[in-house]
N, C-alpha and C positions, 0 to 999 in steps of 0.2 A: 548687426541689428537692423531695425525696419527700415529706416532714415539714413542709413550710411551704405556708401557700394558695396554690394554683396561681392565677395571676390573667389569663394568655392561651392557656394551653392548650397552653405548649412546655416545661414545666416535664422536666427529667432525672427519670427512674424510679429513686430512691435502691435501690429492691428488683431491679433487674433490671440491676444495675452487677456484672459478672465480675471475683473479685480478681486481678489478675496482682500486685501488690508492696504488701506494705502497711507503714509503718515508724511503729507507732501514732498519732500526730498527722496520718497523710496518707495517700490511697488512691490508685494508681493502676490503672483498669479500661477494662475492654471493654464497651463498651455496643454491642447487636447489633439493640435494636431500631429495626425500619424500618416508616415512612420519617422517624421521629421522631429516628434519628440523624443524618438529614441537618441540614447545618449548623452553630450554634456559639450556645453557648449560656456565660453567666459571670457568677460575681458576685465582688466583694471586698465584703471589711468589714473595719474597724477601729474597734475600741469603736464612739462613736452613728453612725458615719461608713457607708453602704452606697450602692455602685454597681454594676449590674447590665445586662449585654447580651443584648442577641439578634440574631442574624444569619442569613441565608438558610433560615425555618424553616417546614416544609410544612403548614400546619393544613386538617381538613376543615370545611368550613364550616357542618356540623352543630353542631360544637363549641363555638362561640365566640356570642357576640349579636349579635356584627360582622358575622359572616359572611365572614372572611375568610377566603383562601385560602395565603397567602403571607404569612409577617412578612420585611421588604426588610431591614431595621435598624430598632431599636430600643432603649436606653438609657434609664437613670433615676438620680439620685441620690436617696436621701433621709435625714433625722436620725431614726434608731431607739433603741427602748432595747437596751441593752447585750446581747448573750447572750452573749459572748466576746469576748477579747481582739484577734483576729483572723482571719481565716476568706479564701481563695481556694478558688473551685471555678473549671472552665474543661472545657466538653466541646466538644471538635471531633471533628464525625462520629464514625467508632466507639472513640475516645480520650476518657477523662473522666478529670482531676485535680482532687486538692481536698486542702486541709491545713486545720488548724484547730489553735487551741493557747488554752484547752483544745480539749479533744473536743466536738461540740457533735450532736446527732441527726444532720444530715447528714454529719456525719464521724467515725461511730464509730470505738474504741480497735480497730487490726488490727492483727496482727504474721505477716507469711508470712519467713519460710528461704530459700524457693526461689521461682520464679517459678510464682503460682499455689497452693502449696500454705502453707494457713493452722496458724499453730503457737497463737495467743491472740487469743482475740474478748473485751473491754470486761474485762479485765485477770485474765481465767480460760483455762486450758487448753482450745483446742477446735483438734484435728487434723482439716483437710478439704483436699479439692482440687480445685481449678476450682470452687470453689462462688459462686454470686451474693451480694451482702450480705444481700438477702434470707432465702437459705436459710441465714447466718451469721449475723445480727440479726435477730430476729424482729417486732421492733416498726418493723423498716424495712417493713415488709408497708404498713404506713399509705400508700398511693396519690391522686397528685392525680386525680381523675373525667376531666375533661375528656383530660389526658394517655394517661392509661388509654384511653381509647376509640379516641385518633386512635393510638398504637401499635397495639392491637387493630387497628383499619383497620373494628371493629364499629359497632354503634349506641350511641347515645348512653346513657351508663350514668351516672345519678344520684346526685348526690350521699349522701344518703340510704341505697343500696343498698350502697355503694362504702364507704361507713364503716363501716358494720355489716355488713358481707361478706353470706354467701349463710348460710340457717338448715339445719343439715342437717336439720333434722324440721321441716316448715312449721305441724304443728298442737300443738307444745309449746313451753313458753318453756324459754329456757337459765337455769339458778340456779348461780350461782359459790357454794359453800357453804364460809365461812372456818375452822378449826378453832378450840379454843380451847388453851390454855397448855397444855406438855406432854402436846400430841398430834400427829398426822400427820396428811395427809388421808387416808389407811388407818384411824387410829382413827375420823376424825367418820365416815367411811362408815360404819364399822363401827355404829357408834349412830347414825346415822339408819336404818340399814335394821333396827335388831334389833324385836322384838318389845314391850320399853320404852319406845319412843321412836317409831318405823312414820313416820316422817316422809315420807322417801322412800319405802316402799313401798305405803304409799296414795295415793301424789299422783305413781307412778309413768307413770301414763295422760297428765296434763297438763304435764310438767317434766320434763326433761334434768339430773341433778343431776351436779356438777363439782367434784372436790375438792384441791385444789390443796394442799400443804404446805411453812410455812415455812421462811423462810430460815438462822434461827440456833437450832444446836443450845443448850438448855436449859441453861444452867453447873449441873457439879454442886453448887457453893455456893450457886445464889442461893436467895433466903430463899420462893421459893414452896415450897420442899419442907420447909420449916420450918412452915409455913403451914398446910397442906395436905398433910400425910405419905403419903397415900395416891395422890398423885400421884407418886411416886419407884414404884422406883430409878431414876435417871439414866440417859439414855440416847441414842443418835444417834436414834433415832424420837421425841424429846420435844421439843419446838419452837416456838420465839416467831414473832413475827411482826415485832417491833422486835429489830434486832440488839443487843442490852443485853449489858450482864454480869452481876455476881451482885445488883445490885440491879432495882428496876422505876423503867425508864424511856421514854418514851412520844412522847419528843422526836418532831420533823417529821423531822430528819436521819439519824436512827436508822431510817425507813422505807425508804430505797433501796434494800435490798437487798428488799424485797418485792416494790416498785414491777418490779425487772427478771425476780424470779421471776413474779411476774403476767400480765405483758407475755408472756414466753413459753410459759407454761402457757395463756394465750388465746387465742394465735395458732398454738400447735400443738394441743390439745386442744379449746378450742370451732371456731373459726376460724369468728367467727360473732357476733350481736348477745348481751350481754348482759343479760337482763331483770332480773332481780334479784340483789342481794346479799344473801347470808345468811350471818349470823356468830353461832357459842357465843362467849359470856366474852367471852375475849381477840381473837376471830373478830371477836364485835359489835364492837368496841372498833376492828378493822380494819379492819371493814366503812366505819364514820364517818369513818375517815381516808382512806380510799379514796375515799371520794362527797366531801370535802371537798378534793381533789387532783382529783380529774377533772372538779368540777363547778367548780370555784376556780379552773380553767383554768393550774392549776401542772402536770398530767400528763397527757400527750397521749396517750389510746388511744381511737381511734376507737369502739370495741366496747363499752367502758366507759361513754361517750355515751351508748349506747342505754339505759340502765339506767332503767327505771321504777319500783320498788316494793325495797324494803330490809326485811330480817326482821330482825328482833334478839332473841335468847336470852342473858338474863343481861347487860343492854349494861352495864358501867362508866359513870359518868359523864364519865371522860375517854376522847377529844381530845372536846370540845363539839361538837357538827352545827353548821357554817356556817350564814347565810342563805343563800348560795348554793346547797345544796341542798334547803332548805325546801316546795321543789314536789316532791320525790319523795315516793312513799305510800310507806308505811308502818306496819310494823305490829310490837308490841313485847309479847316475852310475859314474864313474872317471877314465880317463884315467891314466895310469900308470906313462905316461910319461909327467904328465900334471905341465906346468911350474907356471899356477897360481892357482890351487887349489891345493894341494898336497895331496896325498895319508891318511895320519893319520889325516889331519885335515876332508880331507871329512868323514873319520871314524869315528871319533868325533862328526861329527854333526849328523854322523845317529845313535850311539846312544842314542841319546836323544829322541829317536822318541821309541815306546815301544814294535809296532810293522812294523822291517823295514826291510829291504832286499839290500844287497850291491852287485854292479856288478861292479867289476874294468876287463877292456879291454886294450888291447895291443893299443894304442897309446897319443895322448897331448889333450888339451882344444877343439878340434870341437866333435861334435858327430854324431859318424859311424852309419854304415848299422847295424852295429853288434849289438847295441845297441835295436834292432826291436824285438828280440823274447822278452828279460825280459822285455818290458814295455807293448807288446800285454798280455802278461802272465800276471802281474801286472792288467794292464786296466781291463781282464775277470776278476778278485780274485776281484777288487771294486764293477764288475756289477752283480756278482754272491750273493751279499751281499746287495742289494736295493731289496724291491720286484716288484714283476710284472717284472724285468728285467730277470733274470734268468739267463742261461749261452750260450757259444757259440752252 
Protein backbone atom coordinates (compact mmCIF):
# COMPACT_ATOMS: atom_id res chain seq x y z
CA UNK A 1 0.00 0.00 0.00
CA UNK A 2 0.84 3.83 -0.45
CA UNK A 3 2.19 4.53 3.00
CA UNK A 4 3.91 1.21 3.84
CA UNK A 5 7.64 0.14 2.09
CA UNK A 6 6.98 -1.00 -1.11
CA UNK A 7 9.08 -4.28 -1.19
CA UNK A 8 8.30 -5.91 -4.98
CA UNK A 9 7.31 -3.15 -6.72
CA UNK A 10 3.20 -3.96 -7.10
CA UNK A 11 2.48 -2.07 -4.23
CA UNK A 12 -1.52 -0.15 -5.01
CA UNK A 13 -0.95 3.74 -5.46
CA UNK A 14 -3.15 4.81 -2.09
CA UNK A 15 -2.92 8.54 -4.02
CA UNK A 16 -4.38 7.54 -7.32
CA UNK A 17 -7.47 5.35 -5.74
CA UNK A 18 -10.86 7.18 -7.37
CA UNK A 19 -13.61 7.40 -4.44
CA UNK A 20 -16.75 5.94 -5.78
CA UNK A 21 -18.35 4.99 -1.84
CA UNK A 22 -16.76 5.63 1.09
CA UNK A 23 -18.65 4.66 4.62
CA UNK A 24 -15.75 6.01 6.96
CA UNK A 25 -13.93 2.73 8.22
CA UNK A 26 -13.89 1.60 4.40
CA UNK A 27 -13.23 2.72 0.76
CA UNK A 28 -14.46 1.47 -2.25
CA UNK A 29 -12.36 2.89 -5.72
CA UNK A 30 -11.32 2.97 -9.09
CA UNK A 31 -8.00 2.38 -9.54
CA UNK A 32 -7.19 3.25 -13.52
CA UNK A 33 -3.72 2.99 -13.47
CA UNK A 34 -2.22 0.73 -16.18
CA UNK A 35 -0.67 -1.69 -16.56
CA UNK A 36 -0.22 -1.70 -12.63
CA UNK A 37 -3.90 -2.43 -12.36
CA UNK A 38 -3.64 -5.59 -13.92
CA UNK A 39 -4.03 -8.27 -11.61
CA UNK A 40 -4.87 -8.71 -7.85
CA UNK A 41 -3.11 -7.61 -5.25
CA UNK A 42 -4.41 -8.03 -0.90
CA UNK A 43 -3.60 -8.01 2.44
CA UNK A 44 -5.48 -8.91 5.82
CA UNK A 45 -4.48 -8.21 9.21
CA UNK A 46 -5.56 -8.73 12.60
CA UNK A 47 -3.77 -7.34 15.64
CA UNK A 48 0.14 -9.18 15.24
CA UNK A 49 -1.54 -11.47 12.79
CA UNK A 50 -0.61 -10.25 8.63
CA UNK A 51 -1.18 -11.97 5.29
CA UNK A 52 -0.67 -10.75 2.08
CA UNK A 53 -0.96 -11.74 -1.90
CA UNK A 54 -0.11 -11.02 -5.10
CA UNK A 55 -1.27 -12.45 -8.19
CA UNK A 56 -0.81 -12.10 -12.03
CA UNK A 57 1.20 -8.70 -11.55
CA UNK A 58 3.26 -6.91 -14.60
CA UNK A 59 6.59 -5.43 -13.19
CA UNK A 60 9.26 -3.72 -15.60
CA UNK A 61 12.35 -5.15 -14.96
CA UNK A 62 13.99 -2.03 -14.52
CA UNK A 63 12.25 -2.00 -11.32
CA UNK A 64 12.97 -4.61 -9.17
CA UNK A 65 16.91 -6.24 -8.41
CA UNK A 66 15.32 -9.41 -9.69
CA UNK A 67 14.64 -8.46 -12.75
CA UNK A 68 11.51 -9.76 -12.92
CA UNK A 69 8.96 -9.45 -15.27
CA UNK A 70 5.82 -11.19 -14.02
CA UNK A 71 4.88 -11.92 -10.28
CA UNK A 72 2.70 -15.60 -11.14
CA UNK A 73 1.62 -15.83 -7.35
CA UNK A 74 2.91 -14.71 -4.46
CA UNK A 75 1.94 -14.78 -0.63
CA UNK A 76 3.38 -14.21 2.92
CA UNK A 77 2.42 -14.42 6.51
CA UNK A 78 3.98 -12.63 9.12
CA UNK A 79 3.83 -11.62 13.32
CA UNK A 80 3.87 -7.68 13.29
CA UNK A 81 3.39 -5.01 15.78
CA UNK A 82 0.12 -4.01 16.12
CA UNK A 83 -1.20 -0.72 13.97
CA UNK A 84 -4.85 -1.81 14.23
CA UNK A 85 -7.32 -3.73 15.28
CA UNK A 86 -8.10 -5.05 11.76
CA UNK A 87 -7.48 -4.09 8.29
CA UNK A 88 -8.64 -5.92 4.62
CA UNK A 89 -7.60 -4.23 1.52
CA UNK A 90 -8.22 -6.53 -1.86
CA UNK A 91 -7.49 -4.80 -5.54
CA UNK A 92 -8.71 -6.76 -8.48
CA UNK A 93 -7.87 -4.85 -11.68
CA UNK A 94 -9.61 -1.54 -11.81
CA UNK A 95 -11.59 -2.36 -8.31
CA UNK A 96 -9.76 -1.75 -4.93
CA UNK A 97 -11.56 -2.34 -1.35
CA UNK A 98 -10.20 -1.81 2.00
CA UNK A 99 -11.90 -1.37 5.45
CA UNK A 100 -9.94 -0.78 8.49
CA UNK A 101 -11.41 -0.18 12.09
CA UNK A 102 -9.70 1.90 13.40
CA UNK A 103 -8.59 4.25 10.49
CA UNK A 104 -5.20 3.45 9.84
CA UNK A 105 -3.04 5.70 6.82
CA UNK A 106 -4.00 3.39 4.12
CA UNK A 107 -7.60 3.56 5.09
CA UNK A 108 -8.32 7.00 5.78
CA UNK A 109 -11.85 8.46 7.60
CA UNK A 110 -14.23 9.06 4.12
CA UNK A 111 -17.74 9.59 4.09
CA UNK A 112 -19.47 10.12 0.40
CA UNK A 113 -23.74 10.57 0.04
CA UNK A 114 -23.68 9.66 -3.40
CA UNK A 115 -21.60 7.60 -5.47
CA UNK A 116 -18.40 9.53 -6.01
CA UNK A 117 -19.28 12.47 -4.31
CA UNK A 118 -17.25 13.16 -1.02
CA UNK A 119 -19.28 14.96 2.11
CA UNK A 120 -16.18 14.41 5.26
CA UNK A 121 -12.40 13.54 4.88
CA UNK A 122 -10.56 12.40 8.46
CA UNK A 123 -13.70 13.74 10.50
CA UNK A 124 -13.90 17.34 8.86
CA UNK A 125 -16.39 18.78 6.23
CA UNK A 126 -14.86 18.46 2.70
CA UNK A 127 -17.44 18.59 -0.37
CA UNK A 128 -15.71 17.05 -3.56
CA UNK A 129 -16.53 14.89 -6.53
CA UNK A 130 -14.89 12.20 -8.32
CA UNK A 131 -11.69 13.21 -6.45
CA UNK A 132 -8.77 10.70 -5.92
CA UNK A 133 -7.66 10.09 -2.15
CA UNK A 134 -4.94 11.70 -3.09
CA UNK A 135 -6.38 15.05 -4.07
CA UNK A 136 -8.77 14.23 -0.60
CA UNK A 137 -5.83 13.25 1.70
CA UNK A 138 -2.85 15.00 1.25
CA UNK A 139 -0.39 13.01 3.15
CA UNK A 140 -1.69 9.94 0.78
CA UNK A 141 0.66 11.93 -1.85
CA UNK A 142 3.57 9.69 0.06
CA UNK A 143 4.30 7.09 -3.02
CA UNK A 144 6.09 3.80 -3.08
CA UNK A 145 9.35 4.69 -5.93
CA UNK A 146 9.38 1.60 -7.48
CA UNK A 147 5.42 1.52 -8.04
CA UNK A 148 5.47 4.88 -9.19
CA UNK A 149 7.76 4.21 -12.08
CA UNK A 150 6.18 0.98 -13.44
CA UNK A 151 2.61 2.87 -13.48
CA UNK A 152 4.42 5.81 -15.02
CA UNK A 153 5.65 3.11 -17.61
CA UNK A 154 8.83 5.89 -17.04
CA UNK A 155 12.50 5.49 -15.87
CA UNK A 156 13.33 4.55 -12.89
CA UNK A 157 12.70 7.21 -10.20
CA UNK A 158 14.72 7.02 -6.79
CA UNK A 159 13.93 6.67 -3.74
CA UNK A 160 15.50 9.73 -2.62
CA UNK A 161 13.82 11.97 -5.34
CA UNK A 162 10.24 10.32 -4.79
CA UNK A 163 10.33 11.26 -0.92
CA UNK A 164 11.21 14.58 -0.97
CA UNK A 165 9.18 15.38 -4.35
CA UNK A 166 10.67 17.88 -7.02
CA UNK A 167 12.13 21.48 -5.39
CA UNK A 168 10.27 24.08 -7.20
CA UNK A 169 13.46 26.67 -7.02
CA UNK A 170 16.64 24.28 -7.42
CA UNK A 171 19.03 26.96 -5.90
CA UNK A 172 17.05 27.76 -2.47
CA UNK A 173 16.19 25.79 0.42
CA UNK A 174 12.67 25.45 1.50
CA UNK A 175 12.32 26.95 5.63
CA UNK A 176 8.94 25.84 7.23
CA UNK A 177 8.81 28.89 9.53
CA UNK A 178 6.61 27.90 13.01
CA UNK A 179 4.73 30.77 14.58
CA UNK A 180 4.82 31.48 18.16
CA UNK A 181 1.60 31.63 20.83
CA UNK A 182 -0.95 34.04 19.77
CA UNK A 183 -0.08 34.38 16.22
CA UNK A 184 -0.77 33.18 12.63
CA UNK A 185 1.41 32.54 10.00
CA UNK A 186 0.24 36.05 8.72
CA UNK A 187 1.68 37.62 11.91
CA UNK A 188 5.37 35.64 11.86
CA UNK A 189 5.47 36.73 8.04
CA UNK A 190 4.64 39.75 9.07
CA UNK A 191 7.84 40.01 11.49
CA UNK A 192 10.11 38.28 9.60
CA UNK A 193 9.81 40.46 6.73
CA UNK A 194 9.45 43.98 8.73
CA UNK A 195 12.21 46.13 9.11
CA UNK A 196 12.96 44.92 13.02
CA UNK A 197 13.57 41.65 12.59
CA UNK A 198 14.59 41.41 8.17
CA UNK A 199 14.84 37.93 8.58
CA UNK A 200 13.36 36.81 5.54
CA UNK A 201 14.06 39.82 3.61
CA UNK A 202 17.82 39.37 3.65
CA UNK A 203 18.09 35.72 3.22
CA UNK A 204 15.32 36.34 0.51
CA UNK A 205 17.95 35.34 -2.42
CA UNK A 206 18.90 31.90 -0.61
CA UNK A 207 15.44 30.45 1.09
CA UNK A 208 11.80 29.89 0.26
CA UNK A 209 10.09 30.97 3.52
CA UNK A 210 6.57 29.04 4.42
CA UNK A 211 4.30 29.91 7.05
CA UNK A 212 1.96 27.66 8.01
CA UNK A 213 -0.64 28.50 10.99
CA UNK A 214 -1.87 26.66 13.91
CA UNK A 215 -4.51 24.57 14.65
CA UNK A 216 -6.19 25.63 17.85
CA UNK A 217 -7.63 28.92 18.24
CA UNK A 218 -6.09 30.78 21.67
CA UNK A 219 -9.09 30.17 24.59
CA UNK A 220 -9.88 33.53 25.78
CA UNK A 221 -9.12 32.40 29.50
CA UNK A 222 -6.02 30.86 29.12
CA UNK A 223 -3.60 32.46 31.36
CA UNK A 224 -1.01 33.53 28.41
CA UNK A 225 -3.00 36.63 28.44
CA UNK A 226 -2.60 36.98 31.93
CA UNK A 227 0.99 36.55 31.45
CA UNK A 228 1.66 38.54 28.69
CA UNK A 229 -1.40 41.39 28.37
CA UNK A 230 -0.12 42.58 25.31
CA UNK A 231 -0.53 39.64 23.62
CA UNK A 232 -4.62 39.96 23.69
CA UNK A 233 -7.29 40.73 22.69
CA UNK A 234 -8.50 37.23 21.92
CA UNK A 235 -8.98 36.38 18.79
CA UNK A 236 -9.62 33.53 15.74
CA UNK A 237 -6.06 34.79 14.17
CA UNK A 238 -4.39 33.97 17.84
CA UNK A 239 -3.07 30.32 17.74
CA UNK A 240 -1.34 27.32 19.52
CA UNK A 241 0.22 24.82 18.20
CA UNK A 242 -1.00 22.17 20.84
CA UNK A 243 -4.77 22.03 20.97
CA UNK A 244 -4.95 22.92 24.82
CA UNK A 245 -7.38 24.90 26.62
CA UNK A 246 -7.06 27.55 29.19
CA UNK A 247 -4.10 26.14 30.63
CA UNK A 248 -0.46 25.23 28.88
CA UNK A 249 -0.21 22.02 27.98
CA UNK A 250 2.47 20.44 25.80
CA UNK A 251 1.40 16.75 25.81
CA UNK A 252 2.52 14.32 22.60
CA UNK A 253 -1.41 13.81 22.16
CA UNK A 254 -2.41 17.24 22.14
CA UNK A 255 -0.04 17.64 18.73
CA UNK A 256 -2.42 15.76 16.13
CA UNK A 257 -4.10 18.19 15.14
CA UNK A 258 -0.69 20.04 13.94
CA UNK A 259 0.60 16.87 12.69
CA UNK A 260 -2.62 16.97 9.92
CA UNK A 261 -2.33 20.80 9.55
CA UNK A 262 1.34 20.13 8.65
CA UNK A 263 0.90 17.26 6.56
CA UNK A 264 -1.26 19.34 4.23
CA UNK A 265 0.01 22.75 4.20
CA UNK A 266 3.50 20.64 2.87
CA UNK A 267 1.93 18.93 0.41
CA UNK A 268 -0.09 21.72 -0.97
CA UNK A 269 2.09 24.56 -0.35
CA UNK A 270 5.85 23.48 -0.46
CA UNK A 271 5.14 20.02 -2.41
CA UNK A 272 8.62 19.50 -2.06
CA UNK A 273 11.85 18.79 0.39
CA UNK A 274 12.02 20.31 3.63
CA UNK A 275 15.32 21.76 4.63
CA UNK A 276 14.90 23.60 7.70
CA UNK A 277 12.54 24.12 10.53
CA UNK A 278 12.24 27.44 12.09
CA UNK A 279 10.30 28.08 15.07
CA UNK A 280 9.59 31.70 17.49
CA UNK A 281 8.57 30.61 21.35
CA UNK A 282 6.01 28.35 20.95
CA UNK A 283 7.08 27.72 16.96
CA UNK A 284 10.71 26.51 18.68
CA UNK A 285 8.93 24.52 21.02
CA UNK A 286 7.12 22.88 17.72
CA UNK A 287 9.69 22.90 15.76
CA UNK A 288 11.43 19.96 18.60
CA UNK A 289 8.35 18.17 18.51
CA UNK A 290 8.17 17.97 15.11
CA UNK A 291 12.04 16.61 14.49
CA UNK A 292 11.23 14.38 17.49
CA UNK A 293 8.08 12.69 15.61
CA UNK A 294 9.61 12.50 12.14
CA UNK A 295 12.89 11.63 13.22
CA UNK A 296 11.51 9.04 16.22
CA UNK A 297 9.83 7.48 13.32
CA UNK A 298 6.25 8.07 15.08
CA UNK A 299 5.14 10.48 11.97
CA UNK A 300 5.53 9.57 8.51
CA UNK A 301 6.06 12.66 5.95
CA UNK A 302 8.39 12.01 3.61
CA UNK A 303 9.36 15.86 3.02
CA UNK A 304 9.97 16.29 6.61
CA UNK A 305 12.87 13.54 6.27
CA UNK A 306 14.72 15.79 4.32
CA UNK A 307 15.19 18.18 6.97
CA UNK A 308 18.74 19.32 7.74
CA UNK A 309 19.28 22.29 9.87
CA UNK A 310 16.47 23.61 12.70
CA UNK A 311 16.60 27.43 13.91
CA UNK A 312 15.17 28.26 17.18
CA UNK A 313 14.10 31.72 18.52
CA UNK A 314 13.20 31.79 22.10
CA UNK A 315 13.18 27.71 22.33
CA UNK A 316 11.29 26.62 25.79
CA UNK A 317 12.98 23.95 27.36
CA UNK A 318 10.06 21.81 26.73
CA UNK A 319 9.27 18.90 24.76
CA UNK A 320 13.36 18.01 25.22
CA UNK A 321 15.20 17.14 21.62
CA UNK A 322 15.36 13.31 21.38
CA UNK A 323 18.63 11.57 20.51
CA UNK A 324 17.19 10.71 17.58
CA UNK A 325 17.44 13.99 16.20
CA UNK A 326 20.87 14.90 17.50
CA UNK A 327 22.58 14.79 14.02
CA UNK A 328 20.54 17.68 12.74
CA UNK A 329 22.52 21.26 12.83
CA UNK A 330 21.52 23.61 14.30
CA UNK A 331 21.50 26.72 15.36
CA UNK A 332 19.69 28.57 18.62
CA UNK A 333 19.43 32.42 19.15
CA UNK A 334 18.21 33.97 22.80
CA UNK A 335 18.07 37.13 24.04
CA UNK A 336 19.70 38.02 27.13
CA UNK A 337 17.24 39.56 28.49
CA UNK A 338 14.50 37.29 27.56
CA UNK A 339 11.71 36.97 30.27
CA UNK A 340 10.33 33.64 29.03
CA UNK A 341 13.06 31.49 27.73
CA UNK A 342 15.95 32.04 29.90
CA UNK A 343 19.37 31.92 29.05
CA UNK A 344 20.70 28.23 30.60
CA UNK A 345 17.66 26.65 29.73
CA UNK A 346 17.96 27.77 25.81
CA UNK A 347 21.66 26.29 26.45
CA UNK A 348 20.24 23.13 27.53
CA UNK A 349 18.27 22.50 24.74
CA UNK A 350 21.08 23.24 22.36
CA UNK A 351 22.95 20.80 23.59
CA UNK A 352 21.34 18.10 22.81
CA UNK A 353 21.44 18.89 19.37
CA UNK A 354 25.44 17.33 18.44
CA UNK A 355 26.01 19.79 16.00
CA UNK A 356 24.70 23.33 17.09
CA UNK A 357 25.66 26.88 17.36
CA UNK A 358 24.50 29.42 19.94
CA UNK A 359 23.92 33.30 19.47
CA UNK A 360 22.78 35.07 22.54
CA UNK A 361 22.14 39.11 21.54
CA UNK A 362 21.63 41.98 23.71
CA UNK A 363 17.86 42.10 24.19
CA UNK A 364 14.13 40.03 25.38
CA UNK A 365 11.75 37.51 23.52
CA UNK A 366 11.26 39.42 19.92
CA UNK A 367 13.78 38.80 17.38
CA UNK A 368 16.31 41.60 16.10
CA UNK A 369 17.84 42.67 12.96
CA UNK A 370 20.94 41.32 14.60
CA UNK A 371 19.85 38.14 14.54
CA UNK A 372 20.27 38.11 10.16
CA UNK A 373 24.00 37.49 9.89
CA UNK A 374 24.10 34.04 12.06
CA UNK A 375 21.10 32.60 10.38
CA UNK A 376 22.18 33.75 6.70
CA UNK A 377 25.54 32.02 7.80
CA UNK A 378 23.65 29.09 9.14
CA UNK A 379 20.98 28.87 5.96
CA UNK A 380 24.66 28.90 3.40
CA UNK A 381 26.59 25.89 6.06
CA UNK A 382 22.88 23.68 5.35
CA UNK A 383 22.86 24.60 1.35
CA UNK A 384 26.65 24.02 1.07
CA UNK A 385 25.86 20.37 2.29
CA UNK A 386 22.72 19.25 -0.23
CA UNK A 387 24.26 18.64 -3.67
CA UNK A 388 23.63 20.45 -6.84
CA UNK A 389 23.06 23.48 -4.23
CA UNK A 390 26.47 24.40 -3.65
CA UNK A 391 27.34 27.86 -2.04
CA UNK A 392 26.68 31.44 -2.11
Amino acid sequence: MANRKNTDGTEVLLKDLRVCAGFCCGICSFYGNFPAALGCKGETMCLCIECSQTCCKCLSPESNAEKKLLVCQSSECNIIEPRTCCLVQEQICCFDGRVALPCVDEVPCICTVLPGCTLCVDKQMKIACCQTVGQLVPRAQKVAPEQESMSANTQIVTPASVSCGVRRDPKKLNILCLHGTTMSGKSMQGMMRSKQCAVETDCSDIANFYYPTGPCVVSPNHEIFKQAPEAGPPGPDKRHWWTMKDKWDFSEALFADARKVLDEFIANEIGGPVDIVLGYSQGAAATTQVLNEVFGGKWRNENLKCVKGAIFFGCPTHPRPSKSIGGVKSLHCNGNKDPLTKLDGAREHARCFTDSTFFEFDGGHEVKKQNVAPVRKFILSVRAEIPGMGTE
